[in-house]
N, C-alpha and C positions, 0 to 999 in steps of 0.2 A: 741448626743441625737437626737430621731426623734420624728416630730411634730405627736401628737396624732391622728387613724384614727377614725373615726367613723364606726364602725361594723353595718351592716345590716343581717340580719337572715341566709342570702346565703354567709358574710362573716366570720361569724362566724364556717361556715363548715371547712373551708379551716385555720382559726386561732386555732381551736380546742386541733392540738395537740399539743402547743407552748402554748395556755390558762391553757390547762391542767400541760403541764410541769411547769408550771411559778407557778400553784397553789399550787403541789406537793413540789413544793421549796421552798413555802411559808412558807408549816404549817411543812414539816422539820424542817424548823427552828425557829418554835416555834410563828407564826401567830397566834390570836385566829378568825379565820376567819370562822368557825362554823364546823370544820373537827378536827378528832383524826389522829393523829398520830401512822404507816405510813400512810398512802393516798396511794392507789393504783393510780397507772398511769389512767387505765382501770375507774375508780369510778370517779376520778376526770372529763373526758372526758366525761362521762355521764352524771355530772351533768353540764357541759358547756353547753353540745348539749338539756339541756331541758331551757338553756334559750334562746332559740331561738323562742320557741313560748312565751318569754316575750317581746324579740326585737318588733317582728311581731304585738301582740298586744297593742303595744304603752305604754306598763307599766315600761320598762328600756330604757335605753342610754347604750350603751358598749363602750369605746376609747379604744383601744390598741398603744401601742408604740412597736417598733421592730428593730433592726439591724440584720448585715450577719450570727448574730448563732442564731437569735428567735426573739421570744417574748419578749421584757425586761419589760415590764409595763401593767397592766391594770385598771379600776375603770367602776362603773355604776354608772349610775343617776337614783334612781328609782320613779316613780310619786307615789302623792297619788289618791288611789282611790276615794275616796268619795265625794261626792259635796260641803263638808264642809274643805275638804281638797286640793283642787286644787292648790291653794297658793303656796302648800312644796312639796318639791321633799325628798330624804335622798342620801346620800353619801353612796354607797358599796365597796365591795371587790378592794380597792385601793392595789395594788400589785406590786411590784418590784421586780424583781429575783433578788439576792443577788450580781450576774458577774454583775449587772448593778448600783449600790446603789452610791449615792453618786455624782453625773450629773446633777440632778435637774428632774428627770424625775417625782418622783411622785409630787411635785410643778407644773410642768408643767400638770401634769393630773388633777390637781384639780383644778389647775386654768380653766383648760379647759371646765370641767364640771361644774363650778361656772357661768362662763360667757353661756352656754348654757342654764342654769336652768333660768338666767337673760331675756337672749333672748326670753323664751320659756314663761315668763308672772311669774315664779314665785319668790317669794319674801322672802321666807323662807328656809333652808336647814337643815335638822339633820344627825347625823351622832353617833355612838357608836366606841368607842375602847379600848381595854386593856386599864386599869390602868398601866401606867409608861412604855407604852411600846415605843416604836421611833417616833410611828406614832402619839401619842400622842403630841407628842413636836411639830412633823410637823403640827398641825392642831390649837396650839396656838401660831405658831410662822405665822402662815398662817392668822391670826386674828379671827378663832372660837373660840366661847364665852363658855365656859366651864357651863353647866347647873347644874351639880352635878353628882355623882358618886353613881353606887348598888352594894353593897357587892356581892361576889361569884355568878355572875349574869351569866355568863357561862365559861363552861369547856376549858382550854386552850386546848393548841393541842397533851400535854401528859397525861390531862384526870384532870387535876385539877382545881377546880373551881377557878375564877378570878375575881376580880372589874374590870367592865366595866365604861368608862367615858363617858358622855352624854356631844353632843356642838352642838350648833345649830348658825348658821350664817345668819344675816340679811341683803338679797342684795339690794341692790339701785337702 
């Protein structure tokens, strides 16, 4: 496993097509990560390359993790806006290529983005994911506090709607 990097806007170029690949092998296999299934190569790459003017403007955190055939890992930290919201950040697109599962990497990525959010002054984290899905386990076996669950709250990645799970985690 490699230590998570931190992506800045001019890193993100150069990560793009391994981001891209990694997300395409996401929602292959069945990620509800806000994509239908297939995922063009092309679509996904495009929408890597527009958060780069979130990097830039201070609204996300990108880590990537990688070994000698890619990308194996990614997550964001994303702020909130508002001045009543400064406190919370949310957890996003936590991702693991499949050749990679099973090492500790998204552990290691969350942890990494927990202690940043720490660092960074705030005190609160949310985060959404499938109902029953892996990443669910990982996020109460990670000590997120399970808020509650929405019925058919969005479309998995072959077009059917799903229970999303609500967690939110209180940092120290």
């Amino acid at each position: 496993m490699t230590t998570p990097v931190r992506l800045s806007a001019i890193d993100l170029v150069t990560y793009t097509p391994g981001l891209a690949a990694l997300l395409v092998d996401a929602v292959d296999d069945g990620a509800g990560v806000g994509f239908l299934s297939p995922l063009p190569i092309d679509a996904a790459a495009e929408w890597w390359a527009t958060q780069a003017v979130e990097i830039r403007n201070n609204r996300i955190i990108v880590w990537a993790t990688s070994d000698s055939e890619g990308v194996t890992g990614t997550i964001q930290l994303r702020f909130a806006g508002m001045p009543n919201s400064r406190h919370r950040a949310a957890i996003s697109k936590l991702l693991v290529h499949r050749r990679a599962r099973g090492n500790g990497i998204a552990r290691e990525l969350l942890s990494t983005a927990e202690q940043f959010a720490a660092a960074s002054g705030r005190s609160l984290l949310t985060l959404d994911t499938q109902t029953g899905s892996g990443a669910e386990r990982l996020y109460k076996r990670a000590g997120w506090i399970e808020s509650g669950a929405i019925p058919s709250y969005a479309a998995d990645a072959s077009g059917v709607l799903r229970s999303t799970t609500i967690f939110h985690k209180h940092l120290v």
